[in-house]
N, C-alpha and C positions, 0 to 999 in steps of 0.2 A: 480450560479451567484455570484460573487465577490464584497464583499462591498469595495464601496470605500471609502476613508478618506480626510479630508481636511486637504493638508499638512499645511495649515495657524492658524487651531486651535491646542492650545494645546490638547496635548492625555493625557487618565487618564485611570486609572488603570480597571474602571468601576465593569462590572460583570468578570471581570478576574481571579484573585487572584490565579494564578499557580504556582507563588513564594511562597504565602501562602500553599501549598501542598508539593512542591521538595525542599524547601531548609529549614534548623536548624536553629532553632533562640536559641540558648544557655540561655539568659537570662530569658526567659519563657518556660524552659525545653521542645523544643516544635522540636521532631524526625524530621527528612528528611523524605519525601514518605509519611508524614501522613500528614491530612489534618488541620491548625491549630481552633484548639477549639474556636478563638475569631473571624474567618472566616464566615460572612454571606451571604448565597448563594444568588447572586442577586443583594446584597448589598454592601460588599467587609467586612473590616477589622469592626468590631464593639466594637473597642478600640482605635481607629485611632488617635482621640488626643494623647492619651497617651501611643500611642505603645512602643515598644522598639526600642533603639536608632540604633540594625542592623536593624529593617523595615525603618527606616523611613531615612536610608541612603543608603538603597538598591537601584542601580542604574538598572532598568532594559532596555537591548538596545532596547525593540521595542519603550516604551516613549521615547526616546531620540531621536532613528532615524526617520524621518519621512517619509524619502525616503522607508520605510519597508510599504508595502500596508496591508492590512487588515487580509491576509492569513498569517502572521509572530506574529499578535497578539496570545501570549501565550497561551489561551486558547484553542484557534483555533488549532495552529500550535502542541500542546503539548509538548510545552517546551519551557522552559526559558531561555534569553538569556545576562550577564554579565561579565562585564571585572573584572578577577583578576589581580590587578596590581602588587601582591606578587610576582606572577606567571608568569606576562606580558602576559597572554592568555584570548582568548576569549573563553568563557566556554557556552557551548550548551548543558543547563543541560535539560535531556530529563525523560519524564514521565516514567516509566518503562513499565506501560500498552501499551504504542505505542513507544515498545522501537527500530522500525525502522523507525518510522515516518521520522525522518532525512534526511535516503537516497531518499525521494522521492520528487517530483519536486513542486514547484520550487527549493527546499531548497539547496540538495546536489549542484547545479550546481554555487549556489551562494555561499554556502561554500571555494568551490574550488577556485570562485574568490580569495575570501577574503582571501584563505591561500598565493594563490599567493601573491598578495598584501603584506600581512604579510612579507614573504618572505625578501620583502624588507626595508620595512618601518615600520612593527608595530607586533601587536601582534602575536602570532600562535594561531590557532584554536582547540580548546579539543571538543568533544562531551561525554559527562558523563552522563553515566545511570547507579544509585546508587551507587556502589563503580568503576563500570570499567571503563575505558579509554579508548579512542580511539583518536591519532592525525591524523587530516587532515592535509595534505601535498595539495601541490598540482596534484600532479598526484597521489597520494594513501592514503590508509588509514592503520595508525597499529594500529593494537588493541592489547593493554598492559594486557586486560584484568582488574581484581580486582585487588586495589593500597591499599596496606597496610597503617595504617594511618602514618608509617615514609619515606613513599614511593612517587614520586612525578616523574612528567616525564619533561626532561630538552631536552628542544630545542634547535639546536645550527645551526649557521646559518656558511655557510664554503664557498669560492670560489675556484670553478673547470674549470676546460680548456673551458667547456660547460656554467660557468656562475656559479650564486649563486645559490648552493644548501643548503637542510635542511637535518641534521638528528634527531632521536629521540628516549633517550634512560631513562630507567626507572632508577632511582639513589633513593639512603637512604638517607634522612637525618636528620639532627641531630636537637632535640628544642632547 
């Protein structure tokens, strides 16, 4: 059975806290894949006034979207979901324990929308489990595999006889 949400209330972060697990908070030395030490199970963040200023700017899309039903909440889903604007990509960073969770449904089939989409209008889509990459396209996936930390994958958007296409190639670059 599938809980459902009321698109009318705001969402909160509740018993979530999967960004607290998959992503680095640099300023409280606090690893990718570990679980953060001020993280209270049940509870959420037990420093929350005074977190650090990447928690407490961390945009994550299932709050934001509402139209995303209860099975996209991070916990659930295992894995987190964030625009890098560096990047222009929308970033599907996934738990490494359920590190296929992605391809299976609902999710992969909505992905594919949304690379289409991208396609035209907005972002591309990354799925990341711990250092590797994988771009969704819309008809496929590549996997770049592990990305060096000067390593970064550049999407580029082209027009062909067939319409707008995507390609996606792994580039260095420079700090």
């Amino acid at each position: 059975m599938t809980e459902t949400i009321d698109a009318n209330s705001e969402r909160q972060c509740g018993d979530c806290g999967m960004c607290c697990k998959l992503l680095a908070v640099d300023e409280i030395e606090k690893l990718a894949h570990k679980w953060c030490v001020h993280f209270v199970p049940g509870a959420g963040c037990g420093i929350y006034e005074g977190r650090p200023q990447a928690c407490s700017t961390f945009q994550c899309i299932w709050l934001r979207q509402t139209d995303l039903g209860a099975d996209w909440k991070p916990n659930r889903a295992h894995f987190v979901m964030y625009l890098d604007t560096r990047q222009k990509q929308l970033v599907v960073n996934v738990d490494p324990v359920h590190a296929n969770v992605w391809r299976k449904e609902p999710y992969l089939s909505e992905f594919r929308l949304w690379a289409r989409r991208g396609l035209e209008q907005g972002p591309q889509l990354v799925v990341k489990i711990r250092r590797r990459i994988i771009a969704i396209l819309p008809d496929r996936e590549i996997d770049f595999g592990e990305l060096a930390d000067d390593e970064r994958i550049r999407l580029t958007r082209h027009r062909s006889p067939d319409g707008l296409g995507l390609t996606a190639q792994k580039v260095t670059v420079e700090d």
